[in-house]
C-alpha positions as CSV (number, residue, x, y, z in Angstrom):
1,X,36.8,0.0,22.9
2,X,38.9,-0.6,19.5
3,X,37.5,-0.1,16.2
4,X,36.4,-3.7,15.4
5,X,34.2,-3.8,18.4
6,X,32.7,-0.8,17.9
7,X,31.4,-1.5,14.2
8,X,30.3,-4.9,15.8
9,X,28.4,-3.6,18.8
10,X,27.0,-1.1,16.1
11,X,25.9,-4.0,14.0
12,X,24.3,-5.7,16.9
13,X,22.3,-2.6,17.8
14,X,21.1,-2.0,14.4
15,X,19.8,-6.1,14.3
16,X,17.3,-5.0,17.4
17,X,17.3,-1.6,16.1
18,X,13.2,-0.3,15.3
19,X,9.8,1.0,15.4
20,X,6.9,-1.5,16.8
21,X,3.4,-0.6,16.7
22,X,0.2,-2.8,17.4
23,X,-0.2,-4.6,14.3
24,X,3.1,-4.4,12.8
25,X,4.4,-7.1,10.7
26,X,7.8,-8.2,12.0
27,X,10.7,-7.9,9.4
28,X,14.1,-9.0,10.0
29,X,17.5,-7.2,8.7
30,X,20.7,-9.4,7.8
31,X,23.7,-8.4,7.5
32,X,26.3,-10.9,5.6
33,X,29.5,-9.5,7.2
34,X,30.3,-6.4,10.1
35,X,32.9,-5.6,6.9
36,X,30.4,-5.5,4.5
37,X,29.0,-2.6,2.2
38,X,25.7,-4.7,1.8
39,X,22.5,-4.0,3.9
40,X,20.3,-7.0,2.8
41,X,16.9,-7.1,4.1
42,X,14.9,-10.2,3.5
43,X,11.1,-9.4,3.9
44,X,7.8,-12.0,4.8
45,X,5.9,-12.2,1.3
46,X,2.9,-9.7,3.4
47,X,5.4,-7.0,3.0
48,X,5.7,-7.3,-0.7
49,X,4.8,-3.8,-2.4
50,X,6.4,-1.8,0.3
51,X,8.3,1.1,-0.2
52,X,12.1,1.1,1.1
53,X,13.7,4.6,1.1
54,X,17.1,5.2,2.4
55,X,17.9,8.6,4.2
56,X,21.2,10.2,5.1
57,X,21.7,10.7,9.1
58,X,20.3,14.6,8.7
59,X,17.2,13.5,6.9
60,X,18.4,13.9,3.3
61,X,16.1,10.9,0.9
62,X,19.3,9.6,-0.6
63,X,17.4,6.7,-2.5
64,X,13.4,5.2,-2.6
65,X,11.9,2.3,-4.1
66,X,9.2,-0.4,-4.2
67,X,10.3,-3.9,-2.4
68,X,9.2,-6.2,-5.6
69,X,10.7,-9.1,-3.8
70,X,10.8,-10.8,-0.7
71,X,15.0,-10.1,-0.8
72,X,16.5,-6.5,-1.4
73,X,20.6,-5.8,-1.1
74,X,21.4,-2.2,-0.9
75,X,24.7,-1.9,-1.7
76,X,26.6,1.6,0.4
77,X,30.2,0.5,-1.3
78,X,29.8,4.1,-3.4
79,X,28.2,6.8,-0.8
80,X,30.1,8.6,2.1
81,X,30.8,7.6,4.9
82,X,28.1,8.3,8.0
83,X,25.3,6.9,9.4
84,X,21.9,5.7,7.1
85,X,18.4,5.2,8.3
86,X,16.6,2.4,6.5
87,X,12.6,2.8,6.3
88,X,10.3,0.1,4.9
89,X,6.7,1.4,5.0
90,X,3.8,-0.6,4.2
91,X,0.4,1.1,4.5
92,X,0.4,2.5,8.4
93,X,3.0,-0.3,9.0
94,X,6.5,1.5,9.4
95,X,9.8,0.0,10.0
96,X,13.2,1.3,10.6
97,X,16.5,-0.1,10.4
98,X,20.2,1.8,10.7
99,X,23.3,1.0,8.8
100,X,26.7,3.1,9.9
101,X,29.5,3.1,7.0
102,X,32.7,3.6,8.2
């Protein structure tokens, strides 16, 4: 498989990519581009007050904080290369999302 397909198949796995639990409110991950630096996550206004941390692929907390609006862009244009694991985590409602940076 070349490169491009890869990062695309990637992509695609990441859009279904999550946890589900009874009860869970749905929230959908956009990407703008397969090129792109940007993770942007829009949110459902229910999940307003939730707390999005970003981890490294061994576990390392590379960034946290509180989702104020229903639209968050994490830009990964200045952190290595690797694999991310986005959580959003409401009360007992958890969700998690992956973004690879090539």
């Amino acid at each position: 498989m070349n490169p491009k397909a890869t990062v695309v198949a990637l992509l695609l796995a990441c859009f279904t990519y999550g946890t589900t639990q009874a009860g869970e409110i749905h929230v959908p991950a956009h990407y703008r581009a397969p090129q792109s630096s940007l993770f942007v996550y829009k949110a459902n206004s229910a999940f307003r007050g939730a707390v999005v941390e970003v981890f490294f692929a061994n576990g390392d907390l590379v960034t946290s904080q509180r989702l104020v609006r229903k639209r968050l862009v994490i830009d990964f244009s200045h952190v290595k290369a690797g694999a991310y694991v986005i959580r959003v985590t409401k009360g007992d409602k958890i969700q998690d999302f992956q973004f690879v940076k090539m």
